[in-house]
Structure formats: C-alpha cells, structure tokens
N, C-alpha and C positions, 0 to 999 in steps of 0.2 A: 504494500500500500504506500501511494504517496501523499506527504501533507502538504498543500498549498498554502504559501506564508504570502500575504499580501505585503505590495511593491509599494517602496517609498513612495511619496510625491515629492518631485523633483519640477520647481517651475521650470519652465524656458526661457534661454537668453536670446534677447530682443538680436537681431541682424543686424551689427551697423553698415549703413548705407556709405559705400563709400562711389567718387564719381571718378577715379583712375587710379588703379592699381598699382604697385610697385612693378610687378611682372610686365607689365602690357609696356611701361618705359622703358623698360628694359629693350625688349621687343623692337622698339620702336626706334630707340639709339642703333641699334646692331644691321637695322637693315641700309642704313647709309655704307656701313663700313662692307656688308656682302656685296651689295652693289661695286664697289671701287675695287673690291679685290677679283670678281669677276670680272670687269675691264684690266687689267692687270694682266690676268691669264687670256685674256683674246688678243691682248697687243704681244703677249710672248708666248704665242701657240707652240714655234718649234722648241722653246727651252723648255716647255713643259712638257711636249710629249717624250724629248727624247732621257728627261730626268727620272720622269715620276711614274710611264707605260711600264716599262722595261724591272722597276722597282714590282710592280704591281703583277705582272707577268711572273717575278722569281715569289715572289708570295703565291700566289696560284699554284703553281708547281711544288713548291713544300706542302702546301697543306695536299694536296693530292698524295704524295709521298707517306708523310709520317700519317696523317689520317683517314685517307682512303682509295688507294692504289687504285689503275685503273682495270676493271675486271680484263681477266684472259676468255678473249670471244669463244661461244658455245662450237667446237667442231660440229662442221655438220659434212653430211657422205658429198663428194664429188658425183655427183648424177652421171654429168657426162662422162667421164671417167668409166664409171662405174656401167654404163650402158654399153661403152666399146667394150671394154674389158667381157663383160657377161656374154655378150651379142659372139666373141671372139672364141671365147670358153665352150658355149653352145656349139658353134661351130668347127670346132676342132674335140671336142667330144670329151672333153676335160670335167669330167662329170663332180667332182672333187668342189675344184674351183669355180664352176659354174656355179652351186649351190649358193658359196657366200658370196659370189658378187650379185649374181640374179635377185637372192635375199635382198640385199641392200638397197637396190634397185626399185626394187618392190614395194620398199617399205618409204623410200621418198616419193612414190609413183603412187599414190593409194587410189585412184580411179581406172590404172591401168591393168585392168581383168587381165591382158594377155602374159603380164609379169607374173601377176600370180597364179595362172594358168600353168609357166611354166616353171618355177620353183616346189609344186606341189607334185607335179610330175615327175620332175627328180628326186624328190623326197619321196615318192612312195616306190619307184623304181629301184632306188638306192636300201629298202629297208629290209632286206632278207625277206623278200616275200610276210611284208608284211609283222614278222616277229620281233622287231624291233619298236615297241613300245612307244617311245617317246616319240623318237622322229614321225611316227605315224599318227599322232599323235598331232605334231608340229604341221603334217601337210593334211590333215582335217582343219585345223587353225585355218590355214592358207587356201583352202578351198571353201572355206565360207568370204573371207576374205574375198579372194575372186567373185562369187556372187553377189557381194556387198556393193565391189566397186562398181559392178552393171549388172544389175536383175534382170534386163531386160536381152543379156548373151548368152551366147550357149555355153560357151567357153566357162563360165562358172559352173553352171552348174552340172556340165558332162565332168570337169573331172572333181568336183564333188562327187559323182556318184565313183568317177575309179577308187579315190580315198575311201568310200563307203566300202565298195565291195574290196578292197585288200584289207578292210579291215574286221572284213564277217556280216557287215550286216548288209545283205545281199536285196531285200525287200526298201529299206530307204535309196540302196542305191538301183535299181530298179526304178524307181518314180522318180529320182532326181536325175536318170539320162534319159526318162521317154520323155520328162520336162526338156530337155536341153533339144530333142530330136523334134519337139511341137516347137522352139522356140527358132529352128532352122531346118529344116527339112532336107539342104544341103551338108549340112556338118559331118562333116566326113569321121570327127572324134566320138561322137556321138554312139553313131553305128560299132564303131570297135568295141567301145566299152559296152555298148548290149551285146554285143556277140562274148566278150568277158564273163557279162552276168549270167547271161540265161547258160553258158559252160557250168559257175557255177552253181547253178540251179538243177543243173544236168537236164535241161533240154537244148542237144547239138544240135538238135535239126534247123530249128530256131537260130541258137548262134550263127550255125552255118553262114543262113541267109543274110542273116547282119552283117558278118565278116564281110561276104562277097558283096556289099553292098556299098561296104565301107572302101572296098577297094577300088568302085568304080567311082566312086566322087572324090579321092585324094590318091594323086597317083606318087607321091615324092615327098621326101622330109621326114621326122620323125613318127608322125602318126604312122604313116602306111609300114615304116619298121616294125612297128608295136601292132596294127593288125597281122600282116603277116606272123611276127609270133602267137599272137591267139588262136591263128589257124592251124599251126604246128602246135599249137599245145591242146586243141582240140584234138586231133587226130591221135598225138602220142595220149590222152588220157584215156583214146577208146580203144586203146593198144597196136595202132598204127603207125609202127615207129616208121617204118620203112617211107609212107609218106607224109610222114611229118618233118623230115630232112631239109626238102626244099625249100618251104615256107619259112623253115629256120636258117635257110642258107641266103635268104632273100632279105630278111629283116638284119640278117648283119651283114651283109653289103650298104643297105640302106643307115645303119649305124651299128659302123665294126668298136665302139668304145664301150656300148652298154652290155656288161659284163652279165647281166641275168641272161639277156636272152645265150651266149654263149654256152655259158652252164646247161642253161636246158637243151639247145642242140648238143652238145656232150654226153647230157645223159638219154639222149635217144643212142647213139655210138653206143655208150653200153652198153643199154638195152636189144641191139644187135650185134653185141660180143665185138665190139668194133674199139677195142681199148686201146689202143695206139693212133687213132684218128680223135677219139675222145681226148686225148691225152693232147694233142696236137692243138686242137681248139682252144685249149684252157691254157695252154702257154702262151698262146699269139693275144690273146687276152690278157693273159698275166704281164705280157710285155708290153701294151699299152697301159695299163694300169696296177702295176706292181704292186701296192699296198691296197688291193680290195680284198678284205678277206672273205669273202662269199668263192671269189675263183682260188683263194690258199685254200682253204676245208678242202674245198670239191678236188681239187689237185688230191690232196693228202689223203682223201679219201681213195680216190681215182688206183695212184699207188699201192695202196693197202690193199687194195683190190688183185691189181696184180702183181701183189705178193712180195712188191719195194720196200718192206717196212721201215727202214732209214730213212727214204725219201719219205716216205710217210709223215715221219715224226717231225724231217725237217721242213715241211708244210704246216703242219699243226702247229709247231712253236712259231714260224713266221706269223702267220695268225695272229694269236697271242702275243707277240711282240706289237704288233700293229695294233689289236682291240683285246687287253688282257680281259674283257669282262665280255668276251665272243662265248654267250655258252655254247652254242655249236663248236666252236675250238675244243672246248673246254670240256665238253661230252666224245667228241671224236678221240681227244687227248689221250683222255681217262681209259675210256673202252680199248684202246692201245696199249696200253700199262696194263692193263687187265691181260686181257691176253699173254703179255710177259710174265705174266707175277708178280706182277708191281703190284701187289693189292693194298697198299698205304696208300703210294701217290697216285695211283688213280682214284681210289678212297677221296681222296683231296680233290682234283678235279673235278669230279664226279656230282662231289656236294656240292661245289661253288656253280656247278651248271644247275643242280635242282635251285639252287638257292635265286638263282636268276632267273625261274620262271622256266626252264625247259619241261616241256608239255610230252618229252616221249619217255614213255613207258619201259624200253630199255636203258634209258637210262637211273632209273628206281632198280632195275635191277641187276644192272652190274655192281651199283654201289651197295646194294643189300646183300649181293654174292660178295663182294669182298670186306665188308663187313665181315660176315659170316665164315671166311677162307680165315680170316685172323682171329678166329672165337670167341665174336663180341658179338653176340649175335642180339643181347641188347640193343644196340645200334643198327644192327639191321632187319628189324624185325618191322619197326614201322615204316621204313621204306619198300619193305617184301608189299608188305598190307596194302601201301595205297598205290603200289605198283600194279599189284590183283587189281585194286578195283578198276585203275584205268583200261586194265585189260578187259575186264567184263563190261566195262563201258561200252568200249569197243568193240566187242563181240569178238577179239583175238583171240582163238579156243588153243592155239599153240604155247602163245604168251602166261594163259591162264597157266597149263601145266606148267610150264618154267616155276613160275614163282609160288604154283603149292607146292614142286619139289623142294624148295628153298625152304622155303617155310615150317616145312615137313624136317629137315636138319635141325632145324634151331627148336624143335620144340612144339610148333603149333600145327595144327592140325584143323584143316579148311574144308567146310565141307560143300562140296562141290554137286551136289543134288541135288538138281530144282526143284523151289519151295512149288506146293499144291495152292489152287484158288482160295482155299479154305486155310490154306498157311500148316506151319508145322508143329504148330501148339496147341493145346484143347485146354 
C-alpha cells in the first residue's frame, strides 16, 4: 500500500519582462565580425584551399583508419568466367569440373532453367546410380530449382522427373515428365526419360516406343547419348546383351567421358564372357577420367573376376584412396580379404560399408561369417539376423540358406517353415 502525503504550496514567481536579452547582443555583435571574416576567405580562396582542404583530407583519412576501415568488397562469382569455363568443361566432357563451374553459374543465373537443367544432370549421372545420398539429394535441390526459374519449360520439369526416378520414386516422376512432354511435344528429353521410367516400371514395350521416339526429334549432343543408353539398358535388363552393344557403342561415341554408360557396356562384355573387351572399355575410360571411382570398383571387380587378385586389390585401394567412404570400395575390399583370410580386416571394411548404408545383403554376410570365423559370434549374430531378413525380403531362397547355415554355427536356430493363415500359435 501506498500513502499519499499532500504537496506543499509553493507560490509562483512572477516572469520579469525583460525587452533585450544579454544573449541576442551577443548574437548581434558577432555577426558583423562572421560577415568580414567571410570576405577574408573569398579575397584569399587559393591560401585557403590549399592550407586548410589538404588538413581536412588527412583528418578524413585517420578517422577512416583508426575508427573505421574501409570494408573488403563482398566476392562475388565471375559469370562470364564462369560460363566459358562451364560451357568449355561440358564440352570437353570434364565431368568433374563441369559440376563446380556449371554450379556456380547456376547459382548467379537463377532464371536460367537451362543451367540448372544441366548441373542436375551431372549430378544425378555422377551419383553411383543413384546411391549416393547426398548428391542426389543436391540434384533434387537443383531440379526444382530449374522449375522455379520457368514453370512454364520442359526443361525443369523432364529432368525433375530423371532426379525423381534415380531416386525410386518412379510415380512422381512419371507425372513430372508427361508434365514436361504436355508442356512440348517436341522435347526430345522428355521422351528419354519416359522410356527410363516406364523400364523402371517394367513396361518395355512402352519404353521402347519413347526411346525411338526420342531418337527421332534429337539427333546429337548429350540427350541422344543418354537415350541411346536407355535402349541398351532396356535390352540388357531383358537379357539381350548381345543387342544391347550397339546402342551402348552409340551413346559413347556420342559422349566417350560419361563413365556410367561405359561401365554398363562393360558389363554386357561380361555378361557375354567377353572379359578382355570389358576390361578394354573401363581402361579407355579410366584414362579419360582417372579418379572416378564407379570405373576403379568395376575394374577391380572386372579382375577378381578373372582371377587378377592383385590387380584386384590395387583397384579397390585406388578407390579408397580417391573416396575413402566409397562403400562399394569398401564392400568389394572387404569381400577380398574375406576370401584370403583376412577375417579382421575385412571385418573392418565390411562394417564401415554396412555403416554407410550398403543395402546388399552379402555384405551382412561376409561380415557375420567373419565374425563368426574369429569366434565372436556375438558380433555376428545380428548381422546373420538382419542379413536373413533382407534375404527373405527379397525372396533370395539361396541367400536364405547361407545365413541359416551361419546362424546354425553360432548357436541359433531359424526356423525356416512357412507360418499357416491361422499362424503358428493357439
């Protein structure tokens, strides 16, 4: 609570009037004297500028110094630079360096669809089929991107729908290339990428028609490389290696730099016991791009195959040298060492490829067999486990057996009799 004390009374003192102040005299004296010194300095303009400018200039200058420097200008990208340079990369198939310049490019260009058209294309080309996470990731980014900067091109949204479908979801990208194929009727990118999808939908017949359709409205440049491998990889998934060759000898003339399509002509050569022409492809590629590790594995692999195992390994460790966190390396590695005996350090590889996300089921099981070869088989018992499961995901009835064999070692016992509708318990 508060108590309220009443206020003095205090009379008020009267205003004396007064009729000129001391101040205003003042005032009044002082402007004869500004006046005369102002004539002063117009009769002696040059002594005053060149005494008193030049004073006032070096004061300027210090207080910039000691109290506020002049800022260091915001870098920003060289465009033009940056467009030869990309335009140059592209062109000479430098897929590497293409990526960060085209980026760059891209990213001072924000209305130019065609930039980000084609940054997202090399990013999804570049991404292990897709298993590379992030980058796929980064050219989803960049294909919306593209359809931001014009909604109303195909160009965004066909290769939105390629980033859709490398990346599984096969039904959005589906409707974001029959969008691109309504919004041009000519786009020759268009058609490739539904002959893509509807493959993976698994209706060829479909694709087919796309492919060959897409070959008749773009006869040259990179698209028609990239059809042409859809129609080789049509044919090789219906088990028609023999002519899936051509199409894949077509798409790299048309661009000998892009290391996927090589790999997959390579592995048709294999798949017609043709390993010294396979072998042949993935050097002449390795020679143009020496540090892609998608053509190191497939090498490394290539050799193991037949029966090189030094070359082998000294593929895998290039690999690894070049992307130590390549689980394909790093599964290929392992599964190597396994084979030797090495069941520690493939052990090691092994996990760091599960631990990365590698989605194959051989590899749960090399590393739960050597686990279990070192009689720890606490450590690999739940590797056995979820290695089964993927294989009964899968319906792999070979795989199944492997790992109840394994399992069966260490102890546990899997029982492998399909449950009834009514289930196995009352």
């Amino acid at each position: 609570m508060y108590l309220r004390t009443p206020k003095r009374y205090r009379a008020k003192r009267r205003r004396e009037l007064r009729l000129f102040s001391g101040r205003k005299l003042l005032v009044l004296l002082a402007i004869p004297l500004v006046v005369y010194g102002g004539w002063l300095i117009w009769q002696n303009q040059g002594k005053v500028r060149s005494s008193v400018i030049p004073q006032l200039e070096q004061l300027a200058a210090d207080v910039q110094t000691q109290v506020a420097p002049a800022p260091t200008p915001t870098a920003t990208p060289d465009v033009i630079s940056a467009q030869t340079n990309c335009d140059n990369a592209l062109r000479q198939g430098n897929i590497p360096d293409a990526i960060d310049l085209c980026r760059v490019l891209a990213e001072a260009s924000p209305n130019d669809v065609q930039r980000f058209y084609d940054v997202t294309y090399l990013l999804i080309v570049t991404s292990n089929y897709g298993q590379d996470a992030a980058q796929m990731a980064e050219a989803l980014d960049f294909a919306e991107k593209a359809v931001n900067a014009n909604p109303e091109s195909a160009y965004g949204w066909a290769i939105r729908a390629l980033a859709l479908d490398w990346s599984g979801n096969y039904g959005p990208a589906l409707a974001s290339a029959l969008h691109a194929k309504a919004l041009d009727e000519t786009f020759a990118p268009a058609y490739s990428f539904l002959g893509e999808i509807y493959q993976d939908l698994g209706k060829f017949d479909v694709a087919e028609s796309y492919l060959k359709q897409a070959l008749e409205r773009d006869t040259q440049g990179i698209i028609i490389a990239h059809t042409f491998r859809n129609l080789g990889y049509l044919y090789s998934r219906q088990g028609f290696y023999e002519d899936s060759l051509q199409p894949y000898q077509a798409a790299m003339q048309n661009a000998p730099n892009y290391t996927y399509i090589a790999v997959e002509l390579a592995g048709n050569y294999l798949a017609l016991q043709e390993v010294d022409k396979a072998i042949d492809v993935l050097v002449a590629a390795l020679e143009k791009n020496p540090n892609d590790p998608l053509v190191l594995v497939t090498l490394g692999s290539t050799y193991w195959r037949n029966g090189s195992v030094e070359r082998a390994r000294e593929y895998y460790s290039r690999c690894l040298d070049v992307d130590r966190d390549n689980a394909r390396c790093l599964s290929r590695l392992g599964r190597l060492q396994f084979s030797d005996g090495d069941y520690a350090t493939a052990a090691t590889n092994l996990e760091r490829a599960v631990s990365l996300g590698s989605d194959e089921s051989q590899d749960y099981y090399y590393l739960g067999y050597s686990y279990s070869a070192m009689g720890r088989c606490e450590k690999a018992i739940p590797y056995l486990q979820q290695g089964h499961q993927m294989a009964v995901e899968s319906d792999d009835q070979q795989s199944q057996v492997e790992f109840v064999t394994q399992l069966q070692s260490c102890g546990i016992l899997v029982n492998t009799r399909p449950e009834t509708e009514t289930g196995s318990a009352q």
